[in-house]
C-alpha positions in Angstrom: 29.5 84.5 28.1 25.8 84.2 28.8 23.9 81.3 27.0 20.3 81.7 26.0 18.0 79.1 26.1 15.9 78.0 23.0 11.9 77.2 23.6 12.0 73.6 22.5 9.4 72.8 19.8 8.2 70.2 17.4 6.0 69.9 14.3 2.9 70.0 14.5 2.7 66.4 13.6 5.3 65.4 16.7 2.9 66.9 19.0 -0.4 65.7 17.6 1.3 61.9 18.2 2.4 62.9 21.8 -1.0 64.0 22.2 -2.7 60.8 20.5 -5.0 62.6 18.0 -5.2 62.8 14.4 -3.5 65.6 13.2 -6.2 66.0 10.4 -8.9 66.4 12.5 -6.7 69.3 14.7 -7.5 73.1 14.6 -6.2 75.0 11.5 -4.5 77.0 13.7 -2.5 73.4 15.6 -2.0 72.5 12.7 -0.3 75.2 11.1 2.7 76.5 13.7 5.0 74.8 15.7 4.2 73.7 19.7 6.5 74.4 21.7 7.7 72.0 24.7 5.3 74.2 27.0 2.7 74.7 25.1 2.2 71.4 24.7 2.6 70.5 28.5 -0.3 73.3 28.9 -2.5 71.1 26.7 -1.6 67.7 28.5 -2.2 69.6 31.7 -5.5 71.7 31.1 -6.9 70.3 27.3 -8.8 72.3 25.7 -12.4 71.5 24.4 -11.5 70.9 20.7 -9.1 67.9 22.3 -11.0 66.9 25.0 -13.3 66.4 22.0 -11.1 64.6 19.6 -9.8 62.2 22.4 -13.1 61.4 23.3 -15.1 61.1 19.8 -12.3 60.8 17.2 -11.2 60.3 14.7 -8.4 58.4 16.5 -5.4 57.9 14.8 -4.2 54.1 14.0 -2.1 53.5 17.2 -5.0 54.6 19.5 -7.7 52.5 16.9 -5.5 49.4 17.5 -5.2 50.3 21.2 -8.9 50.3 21.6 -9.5 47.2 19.4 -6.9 45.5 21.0 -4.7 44.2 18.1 -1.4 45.6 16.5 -1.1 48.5 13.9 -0.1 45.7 11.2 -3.3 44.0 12.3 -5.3 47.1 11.5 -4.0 46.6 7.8 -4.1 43.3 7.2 -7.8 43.8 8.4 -8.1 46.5 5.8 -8.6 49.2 8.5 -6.3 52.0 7.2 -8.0 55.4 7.5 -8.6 57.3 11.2 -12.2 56.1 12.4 -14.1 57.7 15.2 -15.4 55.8 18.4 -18.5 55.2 17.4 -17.0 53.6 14.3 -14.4 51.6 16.4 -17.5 50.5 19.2 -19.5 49.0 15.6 -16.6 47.0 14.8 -15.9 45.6 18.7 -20.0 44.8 18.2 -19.9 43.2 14.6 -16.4 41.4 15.7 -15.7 40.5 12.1 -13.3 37.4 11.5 -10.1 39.1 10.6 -10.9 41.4 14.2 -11.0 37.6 16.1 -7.7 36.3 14.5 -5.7 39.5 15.4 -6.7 39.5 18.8 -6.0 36.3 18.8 -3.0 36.5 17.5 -2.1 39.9 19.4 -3.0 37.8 22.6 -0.3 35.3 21.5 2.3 37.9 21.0 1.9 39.0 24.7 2.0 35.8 26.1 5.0 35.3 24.4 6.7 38.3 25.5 5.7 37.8 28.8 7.3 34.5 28.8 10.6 35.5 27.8 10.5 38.4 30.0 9.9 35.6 33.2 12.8 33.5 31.1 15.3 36.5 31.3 14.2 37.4 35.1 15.1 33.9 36.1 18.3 34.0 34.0 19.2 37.4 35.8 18.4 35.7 39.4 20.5 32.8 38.6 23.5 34.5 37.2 23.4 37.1 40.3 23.0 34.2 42.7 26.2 32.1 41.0 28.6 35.1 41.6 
């Protein structure tokens, strides 16, 4: 018995993520099929214009605006930032650095120190425990 193997593929929406764009601001024609798992390493691998574009310009979608802005996604709403903006949009607000963009940095700089020093805490934990048995 022979098995035939299926083309992997996701929504249009799965691959737009993987991708980091917006999927609104995708071709009609991304985002109306599916992608499969090779067409979607074509793209990562040679990108077309239309994403080299989107990448570059925008509009990003919220994980990449938060990425660039340095501050968490929740940080992004609490700072009433809840639509896709563009890089131009996202360099204004890194210029303008309004309050609520200070405190979540600020805040978003805690959170990694924090996780960095439980991550040290855990390390040591691990060294002790391997050099006790």
């Amino acid at each position: 018995m022979t098995t035939h193997k299926t083309a992997q593929t996701m929504k249009p929406a799965t691959a737009a993520k993987k991708l980091g764009v917006y999927l609104e601001a995708t071709p009609a024609s991304f985002r109306e099929g599916v992608v499969s798992r090779q067409e979607l390493n074509a793209l990562q691998a040679d990108p077309p214009e239309w994403l080299r574009d989107l990448r570059r310009d925008g509009p990003h979608p919220r994980p990449v605006v938060a990425a660039k802005l340095g501050v968490s996604i929740a940080g992004l709403a609490r700072g009433g930032v809840t639509e896709a903006l563009t890089t131009e949009q996202i360099e204004a607000l890194k210029e303008e650095r309004p309050e609520w963009l200070e405190r979540e940095r600020a805040t978003q700089a805690e959170v990694r120190k924090e996780a960095q020093r439980i991550k040290e805490r855990n390390a040591q934990r691990a060294a002790a425990e391997s050099a006790g048995s």
